[in-house]
N, C-alpha and C positions, 0 to 999 in steps of 0.2 A: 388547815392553813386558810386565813381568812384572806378575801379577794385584793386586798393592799396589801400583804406578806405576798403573797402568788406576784404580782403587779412588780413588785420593791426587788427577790429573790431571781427573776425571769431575765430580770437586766444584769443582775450578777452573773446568771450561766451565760447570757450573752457575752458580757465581758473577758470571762475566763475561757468561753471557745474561744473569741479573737486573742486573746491574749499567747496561746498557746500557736493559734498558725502562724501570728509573726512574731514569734521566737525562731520559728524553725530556718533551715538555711536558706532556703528557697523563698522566705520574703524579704530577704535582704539585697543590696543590689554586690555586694561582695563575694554572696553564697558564705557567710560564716554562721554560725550563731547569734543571735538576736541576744544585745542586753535587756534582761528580764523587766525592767525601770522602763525602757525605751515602749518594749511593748506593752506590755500594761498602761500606761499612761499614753500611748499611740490608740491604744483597741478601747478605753476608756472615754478618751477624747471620740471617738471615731461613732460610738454607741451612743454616746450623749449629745451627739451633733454638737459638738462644740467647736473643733478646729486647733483647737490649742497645740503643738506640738513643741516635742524637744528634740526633733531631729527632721531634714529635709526631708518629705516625703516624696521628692521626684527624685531626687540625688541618690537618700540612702535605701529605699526602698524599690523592690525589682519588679518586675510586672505582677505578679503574683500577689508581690506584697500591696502593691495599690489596690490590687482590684480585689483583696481582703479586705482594705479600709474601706473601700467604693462599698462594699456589699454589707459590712458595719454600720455606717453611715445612715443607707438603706430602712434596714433591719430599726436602726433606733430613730430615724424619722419615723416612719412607717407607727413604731411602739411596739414591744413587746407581744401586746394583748392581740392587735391588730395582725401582726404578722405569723402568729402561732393558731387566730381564729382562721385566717385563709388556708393556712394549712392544712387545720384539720378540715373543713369547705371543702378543699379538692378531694380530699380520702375518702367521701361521703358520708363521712363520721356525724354525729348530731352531737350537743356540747347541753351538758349540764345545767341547772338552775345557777352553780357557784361562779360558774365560764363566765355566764350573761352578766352576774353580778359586774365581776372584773370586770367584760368590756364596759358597762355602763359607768365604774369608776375611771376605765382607763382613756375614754372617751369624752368625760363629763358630761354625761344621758342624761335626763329627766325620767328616761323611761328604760326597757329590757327590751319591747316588740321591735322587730325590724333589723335587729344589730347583724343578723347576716348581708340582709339588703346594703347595709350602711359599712360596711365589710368590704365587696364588690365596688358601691363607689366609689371608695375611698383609694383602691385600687387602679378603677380604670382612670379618674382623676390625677392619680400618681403618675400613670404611661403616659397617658395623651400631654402633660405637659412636659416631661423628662423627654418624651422622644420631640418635639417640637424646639424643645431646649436644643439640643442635638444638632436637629437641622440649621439652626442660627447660628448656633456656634462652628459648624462647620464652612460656613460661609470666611469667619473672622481666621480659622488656624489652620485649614488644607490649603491655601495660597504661602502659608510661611514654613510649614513642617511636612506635606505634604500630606495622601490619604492616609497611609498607616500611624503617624503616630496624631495626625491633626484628627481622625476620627476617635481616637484613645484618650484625646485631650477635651474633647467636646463631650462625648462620654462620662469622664470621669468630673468635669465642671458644670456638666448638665445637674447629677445626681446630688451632687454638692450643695449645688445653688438651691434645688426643690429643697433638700433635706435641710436646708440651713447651718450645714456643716463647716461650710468656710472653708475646707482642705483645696488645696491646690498643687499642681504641680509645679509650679514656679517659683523659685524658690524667694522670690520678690512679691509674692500671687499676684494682682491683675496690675500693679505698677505701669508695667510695659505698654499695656492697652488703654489707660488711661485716657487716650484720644478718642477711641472707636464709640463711636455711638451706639454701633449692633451689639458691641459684646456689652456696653455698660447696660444699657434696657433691657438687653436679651437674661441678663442675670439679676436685675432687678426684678424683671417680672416674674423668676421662678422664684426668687428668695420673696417676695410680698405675696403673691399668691399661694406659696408652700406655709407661708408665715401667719397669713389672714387665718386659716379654717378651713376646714372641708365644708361645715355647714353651711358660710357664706357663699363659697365656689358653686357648692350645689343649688342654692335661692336664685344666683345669679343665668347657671345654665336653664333651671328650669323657666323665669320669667324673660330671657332672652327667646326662649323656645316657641313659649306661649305667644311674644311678638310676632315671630316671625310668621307661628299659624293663624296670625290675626286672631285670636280667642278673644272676644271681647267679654272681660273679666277683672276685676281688679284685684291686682297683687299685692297681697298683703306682705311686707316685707317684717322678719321677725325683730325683736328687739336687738338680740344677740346680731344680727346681720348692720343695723341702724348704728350701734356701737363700735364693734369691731371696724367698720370700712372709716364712720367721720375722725374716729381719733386714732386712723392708720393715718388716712389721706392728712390731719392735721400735724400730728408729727413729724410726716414726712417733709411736706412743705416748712415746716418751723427748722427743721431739722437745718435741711439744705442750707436756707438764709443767715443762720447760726452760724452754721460750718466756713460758709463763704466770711462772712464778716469776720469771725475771730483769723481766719488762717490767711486772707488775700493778703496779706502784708508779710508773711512767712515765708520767704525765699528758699527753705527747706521744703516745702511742702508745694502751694500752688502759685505764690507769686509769679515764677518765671514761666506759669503757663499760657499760653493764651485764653483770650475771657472764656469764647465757647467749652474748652478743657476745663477752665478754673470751675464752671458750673457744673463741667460733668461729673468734676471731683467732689465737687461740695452736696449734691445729688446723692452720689453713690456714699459716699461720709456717713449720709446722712441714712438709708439705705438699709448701709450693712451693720449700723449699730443697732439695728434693730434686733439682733440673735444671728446674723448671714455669717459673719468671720472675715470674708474679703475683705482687702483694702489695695486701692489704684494709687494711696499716698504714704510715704513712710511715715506710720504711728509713733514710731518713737521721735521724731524730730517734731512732731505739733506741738503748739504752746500749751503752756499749764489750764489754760483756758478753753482749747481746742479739748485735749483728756478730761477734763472736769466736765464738762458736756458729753464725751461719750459713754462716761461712764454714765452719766444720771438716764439717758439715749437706751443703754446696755441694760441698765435694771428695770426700767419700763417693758422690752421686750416684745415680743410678738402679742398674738392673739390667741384665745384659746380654740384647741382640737386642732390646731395646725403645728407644723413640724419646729418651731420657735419654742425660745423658752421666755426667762423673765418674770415677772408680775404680773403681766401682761395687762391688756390696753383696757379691759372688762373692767379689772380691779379697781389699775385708777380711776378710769370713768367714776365708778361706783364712790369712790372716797372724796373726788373733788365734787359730784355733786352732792354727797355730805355736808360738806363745807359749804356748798352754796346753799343747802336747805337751813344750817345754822344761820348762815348773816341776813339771811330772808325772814329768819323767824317761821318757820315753818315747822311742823311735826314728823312729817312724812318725807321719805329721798325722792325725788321726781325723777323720771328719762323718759323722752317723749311721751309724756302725759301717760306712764306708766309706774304704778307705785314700787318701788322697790322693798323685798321682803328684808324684814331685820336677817332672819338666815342669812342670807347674800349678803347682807350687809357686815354681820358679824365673822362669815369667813373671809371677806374680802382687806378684813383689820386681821384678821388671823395672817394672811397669805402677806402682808409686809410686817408685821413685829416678828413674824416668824424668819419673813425672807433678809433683815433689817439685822437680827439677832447672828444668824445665820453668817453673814458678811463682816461682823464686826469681829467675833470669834477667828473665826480663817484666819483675817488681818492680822488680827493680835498675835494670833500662832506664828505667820508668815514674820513677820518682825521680827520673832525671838528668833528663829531658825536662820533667815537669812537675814541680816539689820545691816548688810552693805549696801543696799539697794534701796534709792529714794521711797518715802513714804506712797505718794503718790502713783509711784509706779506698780509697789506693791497691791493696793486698793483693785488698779486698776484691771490687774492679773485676775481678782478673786473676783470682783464685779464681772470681767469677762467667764468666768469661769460657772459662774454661780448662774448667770443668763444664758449659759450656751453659747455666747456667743464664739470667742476665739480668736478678736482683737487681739493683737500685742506689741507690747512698746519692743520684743525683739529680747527680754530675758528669761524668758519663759525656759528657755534649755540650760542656761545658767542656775539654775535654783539646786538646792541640796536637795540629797533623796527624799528628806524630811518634807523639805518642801513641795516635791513634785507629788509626794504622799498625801499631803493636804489639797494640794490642788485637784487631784484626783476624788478625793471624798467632795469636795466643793462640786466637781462637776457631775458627781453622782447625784447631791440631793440637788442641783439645782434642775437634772433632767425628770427626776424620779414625782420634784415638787416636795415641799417640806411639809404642806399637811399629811399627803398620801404615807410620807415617810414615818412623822410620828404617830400617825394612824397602823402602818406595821409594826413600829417598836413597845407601843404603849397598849394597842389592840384597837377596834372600831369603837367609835362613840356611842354609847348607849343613849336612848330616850328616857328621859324621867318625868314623871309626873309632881314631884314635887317642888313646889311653887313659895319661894321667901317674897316676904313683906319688901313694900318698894321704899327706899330711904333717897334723900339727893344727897350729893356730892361736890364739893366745890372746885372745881377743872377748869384749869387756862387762868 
């Protein structure tokens, strides 16, 4: 089994254990039997850090059953690779030349050395900000629910928010909170920093470090760190001013709130379309114009090696300064006075015609199966579904089996990523040495 079959196959047995505990009676809040559609598409959603659901998970699911998806959730932020290396790590077991392979695909390494080290971090990184999450969030729900279930609920929104899962217990998710300051930042900063990388988290802890021991030295910050944070921190801010402008006139949405709220809304909007799933506004009352921005918000996505999905923010970078190296007349891609390799370049047109293809097929599918449901809304489902993220205009539990079958495969490859995928179906890319004559082509 080649390291992207191991990677692709790893997420199926996770899916099919969760699948199988919330079927049982005891994760339901009834005590009956689980419909098989429910859970599968709940343990699928839950592994893919998506959010998507066709049933309340605070209503229809019992203690047992949330704290399966909590642990799901987990498990598929965390990855596959990453959560099976720690394990074998505690047994004292050592791992293969094939193991390292995987982590380094499932990681996206340059290199093999280290991946235990980078194993650990990635770990203790996970705790310190999920139990910090915790503490804040405890502040906002043990004044209205008290300690027992306001700690279950800061808990289970802590692990959420890291994992970029978007599950929530409320069957409105954070609507109600909309006003609070602590709980909107306190969940932005787990979902962007869950979102950003570990790589980045890690540059950042080590050269705050080095400040504080005064090391006088200078920190070379990596490329992958210079990218991921300016066209995070730019999206975000584009995002917000977006959001505010197309919806301030929305009496569904934030018109009737006050400005500081209308910001916090348009903030958070802006936020969780980045692969989080949350919303403080109801999605399906935004304008045609509000969804058409989430969606484009949704497929852009996180960053890479962090718990988000999407295209992520590398790719674009990578393609819009294509285009600026075209209109420049230039030969070579520039990013901070760094050459970008054709490889990079060439996977990074892979990763949208693929991820591009991808979306448009679903769509099409979704139409024919279900064709009562606006165009738009449709898109909007498989765009969330295909980013991880978990947005919904609210039909997502309405769709035919067929449908929820599709959107289930949508949210597999968009967790798994499409090249990793047809890298397992079709086998790993080989190197060749043979080299054709170069011809031009007439394009654009």
């Amino acid at each position: 089994m080649t390291a992207s079959q191991k990677i692709c196959f790893g997420f199926v047995a996770v899916i099919t254990v969760g699948t199988f505990l919330l079927m049982m009676p005891f994760s339901t809040a009834t005590g009956t039997w689980n419909s098989p559609i429910v859970a599968f598409f709940t343990a699928t959603s839950a592994v893919c850090v998506t959010g998507l659901a066709v049933a309340d998970t605070g209503t229809y699911f019992s203690f047992w059953g949330q704290l399966f998806i909590m642990l799901l959730a987990q498990v598929g932020g965390l990855g596959y690779m990453t959560f099976t290396t720690f394990l074998i790590m505690l047994t004292g077991r050592r791992f293969d030349l094939r193991h390292k392979i995987a982590i380094q695909q499932a990681l996206d390494r340059r290199q093999m050395e280290g991946s235990g080290n980078i194993i650990r971090s990635i770990i203790a990184v996970t705790l310190f900000f999920e139990i910090t999450g915790i503490f804040l969030l405890l502040i906002v729900f043990v004044p209205d629910f008290g300690w027992d279930k306001g700690m279950w609920l800061a808990i289970f929104h802590s692990v959420s928010a890291w994992n970029n899962a978007g599950f929530s217990l409320f069957s409105n998710s954070l609507v109600d909170y909309n006003y609070s300051a602590l709980l909107v930042f306190t969940i932005s900063g787990l979902v962007i920093f869950g979102g950003i990388g570990y790589q980045v988290i890690l540059e950042i802890f080590f050269g705050l470090r080095d400040r504080l021991r005064r090391k006088q030295r200078n920190i070379v910050l990596s490329l992958d760190y210079k990218v991921a944070v300016s066209t995070s921190i730019f999206f975000l801010f584009l995002g917000t001013l977006a959001f505010f402008l197309v919806e301030v006139r929305n009496t569904e949405t934030i018109r009737n709130l006050s400005l500081r709220s209308q910001f916090l809304a348009a903030w958070f909007q802006s936020m969780t379309t980045r692969t989080a799933g949350f919303n403080s506004i109801d999605i399906g009352a935004m304008t045609n114009a509000g969804l058409f921005i989430t969606i484009a918000f949704m497929f852009v996505g996180a960053s890479p090696g962090g718990t988000g999905g999407g295209m992520k923010t590398t790719t674009i970078r990578v393609l819009t300064s294509c285009t600026k190296s075209i209109l420049q007349g230039k030969q070579e891609v520039l990013l901070y006075e760094r050459r970008i390799a054709v490889s990079l370049i060439l996977k990074a047109v892979g990763v949208v015609v693929g991820s591009v293809t991808a979306v448009i097929i679903c769509t099409i599918l979704i139409s024919i199966t279900d064709p009562t449901f606006d165009f738009i809304q449709i898109l909007f489902e498989v765009v969330s579904a295909y980013a991880t993220v978990g947005l919904s205009t609210g039909i997502t539990g309405d769709f035919s089996i067929w449908g929820k079958l599709i959107l289930i495969l949508t949210m597999y490859m968009g967790r798994v990523g499409v090249l990793l995928l047809m890298s397992a179906v079709l086998g790993d890319p080989k190197p060749t040495n043979i080299h054709y004559p170069e011809e031009n082509l007439l394009v654009g």
